[in-house]
N, C-alpha and C positions, 0 to 999 in steps of 0.2 A: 127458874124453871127451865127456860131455854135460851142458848146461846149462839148467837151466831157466828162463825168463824171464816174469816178469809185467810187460808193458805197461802194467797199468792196476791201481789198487788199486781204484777201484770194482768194484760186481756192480750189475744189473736185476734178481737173484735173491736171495732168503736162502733158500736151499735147509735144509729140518729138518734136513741131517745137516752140515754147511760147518761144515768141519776149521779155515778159517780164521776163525773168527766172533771170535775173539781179536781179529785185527790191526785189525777196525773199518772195512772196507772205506772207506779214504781216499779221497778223492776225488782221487789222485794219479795222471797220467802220467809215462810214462817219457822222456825228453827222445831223441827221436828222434835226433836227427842226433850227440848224444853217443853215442844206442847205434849208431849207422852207425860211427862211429872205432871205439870197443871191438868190436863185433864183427868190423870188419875185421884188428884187432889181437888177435880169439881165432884167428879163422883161420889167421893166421900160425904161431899156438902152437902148432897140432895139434888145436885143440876139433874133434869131428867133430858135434856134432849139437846145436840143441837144438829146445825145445819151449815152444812159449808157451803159458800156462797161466798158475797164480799165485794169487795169492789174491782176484784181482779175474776179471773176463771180461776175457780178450784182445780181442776184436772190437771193443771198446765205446773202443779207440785208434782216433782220427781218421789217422794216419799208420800204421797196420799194414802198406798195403801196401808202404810206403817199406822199413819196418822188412827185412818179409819179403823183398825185393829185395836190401837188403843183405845178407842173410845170407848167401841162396844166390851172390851176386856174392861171397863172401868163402868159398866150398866148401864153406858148414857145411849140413847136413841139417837142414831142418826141418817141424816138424808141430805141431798144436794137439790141444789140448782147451779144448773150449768150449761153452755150452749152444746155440750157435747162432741163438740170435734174430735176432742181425745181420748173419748170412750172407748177405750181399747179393750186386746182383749185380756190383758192381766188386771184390769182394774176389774171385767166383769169375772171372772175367775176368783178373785180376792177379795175383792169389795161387794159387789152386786148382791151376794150372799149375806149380808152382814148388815147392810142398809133399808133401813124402812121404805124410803118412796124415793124417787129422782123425778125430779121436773126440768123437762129439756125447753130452753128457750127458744122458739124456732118459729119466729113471725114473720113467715111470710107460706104463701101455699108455692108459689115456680122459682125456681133457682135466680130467674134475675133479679125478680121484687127482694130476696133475699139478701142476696150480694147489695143492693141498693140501702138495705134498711139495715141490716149488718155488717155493712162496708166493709166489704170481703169478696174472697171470689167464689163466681156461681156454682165452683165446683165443689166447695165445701156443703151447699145443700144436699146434695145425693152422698156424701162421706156421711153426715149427721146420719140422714135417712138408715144407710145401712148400718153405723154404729148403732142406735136403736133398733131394730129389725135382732142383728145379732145380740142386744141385751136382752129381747122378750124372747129370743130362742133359748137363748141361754136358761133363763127361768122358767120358763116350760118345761126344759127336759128335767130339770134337776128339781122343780115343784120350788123352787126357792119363794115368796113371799112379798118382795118388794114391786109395791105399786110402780110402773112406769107411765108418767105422762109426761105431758107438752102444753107449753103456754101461748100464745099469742098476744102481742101488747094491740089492742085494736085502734088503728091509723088510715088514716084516708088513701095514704098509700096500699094498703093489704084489705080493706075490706071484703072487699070482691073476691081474697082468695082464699076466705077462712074456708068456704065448705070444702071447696080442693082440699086445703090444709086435713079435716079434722076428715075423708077420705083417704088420703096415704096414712093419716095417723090410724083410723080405726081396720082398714081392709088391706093395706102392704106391712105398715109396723107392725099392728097390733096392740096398742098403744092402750090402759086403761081409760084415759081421758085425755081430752083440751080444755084447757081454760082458755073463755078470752074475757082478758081484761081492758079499763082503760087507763089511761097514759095518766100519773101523777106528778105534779110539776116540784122537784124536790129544792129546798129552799137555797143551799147552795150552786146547784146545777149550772155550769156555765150555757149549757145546751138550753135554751128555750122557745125551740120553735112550735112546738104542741102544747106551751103555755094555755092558751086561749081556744083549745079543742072543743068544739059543740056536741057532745055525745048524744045530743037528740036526734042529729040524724040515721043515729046507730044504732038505736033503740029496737027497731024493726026486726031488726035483724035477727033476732029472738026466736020472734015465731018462725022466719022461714028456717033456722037449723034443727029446730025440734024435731025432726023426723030423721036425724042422724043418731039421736039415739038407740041403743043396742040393751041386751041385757049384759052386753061386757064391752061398753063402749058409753060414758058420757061425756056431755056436749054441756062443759059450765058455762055461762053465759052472763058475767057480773053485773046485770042490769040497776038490781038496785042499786049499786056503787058508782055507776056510769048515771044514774039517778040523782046523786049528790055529789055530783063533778062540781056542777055550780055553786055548792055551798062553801060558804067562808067556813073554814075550819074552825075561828073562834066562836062563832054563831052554836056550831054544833059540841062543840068542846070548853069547858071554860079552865080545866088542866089533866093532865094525865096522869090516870091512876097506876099504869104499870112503873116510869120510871121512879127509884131504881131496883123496885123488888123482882121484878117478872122475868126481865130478861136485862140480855149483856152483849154487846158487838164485839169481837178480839178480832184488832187487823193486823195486816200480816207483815206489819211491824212489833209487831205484840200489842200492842198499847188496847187498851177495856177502854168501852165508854158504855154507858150507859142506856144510848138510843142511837138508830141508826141515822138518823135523819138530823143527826148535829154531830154526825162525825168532822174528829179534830174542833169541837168546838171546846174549850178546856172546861165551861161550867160540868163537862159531860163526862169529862176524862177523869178513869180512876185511878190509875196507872199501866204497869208493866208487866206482862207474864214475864219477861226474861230478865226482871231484877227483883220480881215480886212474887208470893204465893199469889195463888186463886184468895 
């Protein structure tokens, strides 16, 4: 049904909490016009949707927009998450149009907690800012369709500056929503220092953003999930009914697996879009 797709094994970022910090962010692309066949050949199968994302930054592909043209010339629905840096303005020209939703990664509310949490410079927070600003301009004038929001991963570091955050989101960007989420400890991850994260003290925090609600502005607040932080996941789960009919991971080595969350794990591995059909 849907697929994930990393374009680019690079990042610009090593974000403190990057689930992928295993795979070593390669300095690999994904061979474009291999993925224009495969995707034309998911489309045929029935894939309805995917999302580019990955373990690198999507944008940071010199061909994205090729990429995203094929998709949707092949029916399939798609959307990003990305930190945005590169949101430029041929992607919103070419792509912006053609994409269901984009969710911009962007945890932190002032430029230095971001630079800190994004391990970057403070100057790229006000580049993001207006890269989005100029994407919801863009879709205004031309009535384009695609939802724009922003996520926040919720951390002891940035607590304090979500209402900032979901403020430039909703009255400078114009942002359709935030999400804030919390921190998930991914089983590979060399990074764990928000392992053993208490989201009880975060809880609260609920009720006081509720009044940043708008009729074109929501404030997601994943509480119940942040609710079963503490649950052992076998407790709740005894196996998983998606893999491998539901979805598909393709990194930007090519290589399919079957869940994102045991990438490079081989029980997981189907094989190769560049020596294999879909």
């Amino acid at each position: 049904i849907y697929v994930e797709v990393s374009p680019v094994g690079a990042c610009n970022h090593r974000c403190v909490f990057c689930a992928f910090d295993y795979i070593g962010y390669k300095s690999q692309m994904l061979d474009a016009d291999i993925f224009s066949r495969r995707i034309n050949e998911m489309g045929q199968l029935g894939i309805k949707s995917i999302m580019f994302a990955g373990e690198g930054e999507p944008l940071l592909h010199k061909k994205i927009n090729q990429m995203v043209k094929a998709s949707t010339d092949a029916g399939i629905d798609v959307s990003f998450t990305t930190n945005a840096v590169n949101l430029n303005k041929a992607f919103i020209e070419q792509s912006l149009p053609l994409t269901s939703w984009i969710k911009a990664s962007l945890n932190a509310g002032t430029a230095e907690t971001y630079a800190k949490i994004h391990r970057t410079k403070e100057a790229e927070f006000q580049k993001v800012i207006n890269n989005l600003k100029a994407a919801v301009l863009a879709k205004k004038r031309h009535g384009w369709t695609c939802t724009i929001g922003a996520q926040i991963l919720l951390l002891p570091e940035n607590a304090s500056e979500i209402e900032t955050l979901a403020r430039i989101g909703r009255d400078e960007i114009g942002l359709d929503y935030l999400v804030v989420k919390p921190y998930s400890q991914h089983l590979y991850s060399e990074t764990e220092t928000y392992k053993n994260i208490d989201y009880n003290d975060f809880i609260e925090l609920e009720a006081s953003l509720k009044h940043l609600n708008t009729d074109t502005f929501d404030l997601i607040f994943r509480s119940n999930t942040m609710k079963k932080h503490e649950e052992v996941d076998a407790e709740r789960y005894s196996y998983c009914s998606s893999t491998p009919f539901f979805l598909a991971h393709i990194m930007a080595d090519g290589n399919v697996s079957g869940c994102n969350a045991y990438l490079m794990h081989e029980k997981f591995m189907y094989g190769s879009i560049m020596d294999q059909t879909f």
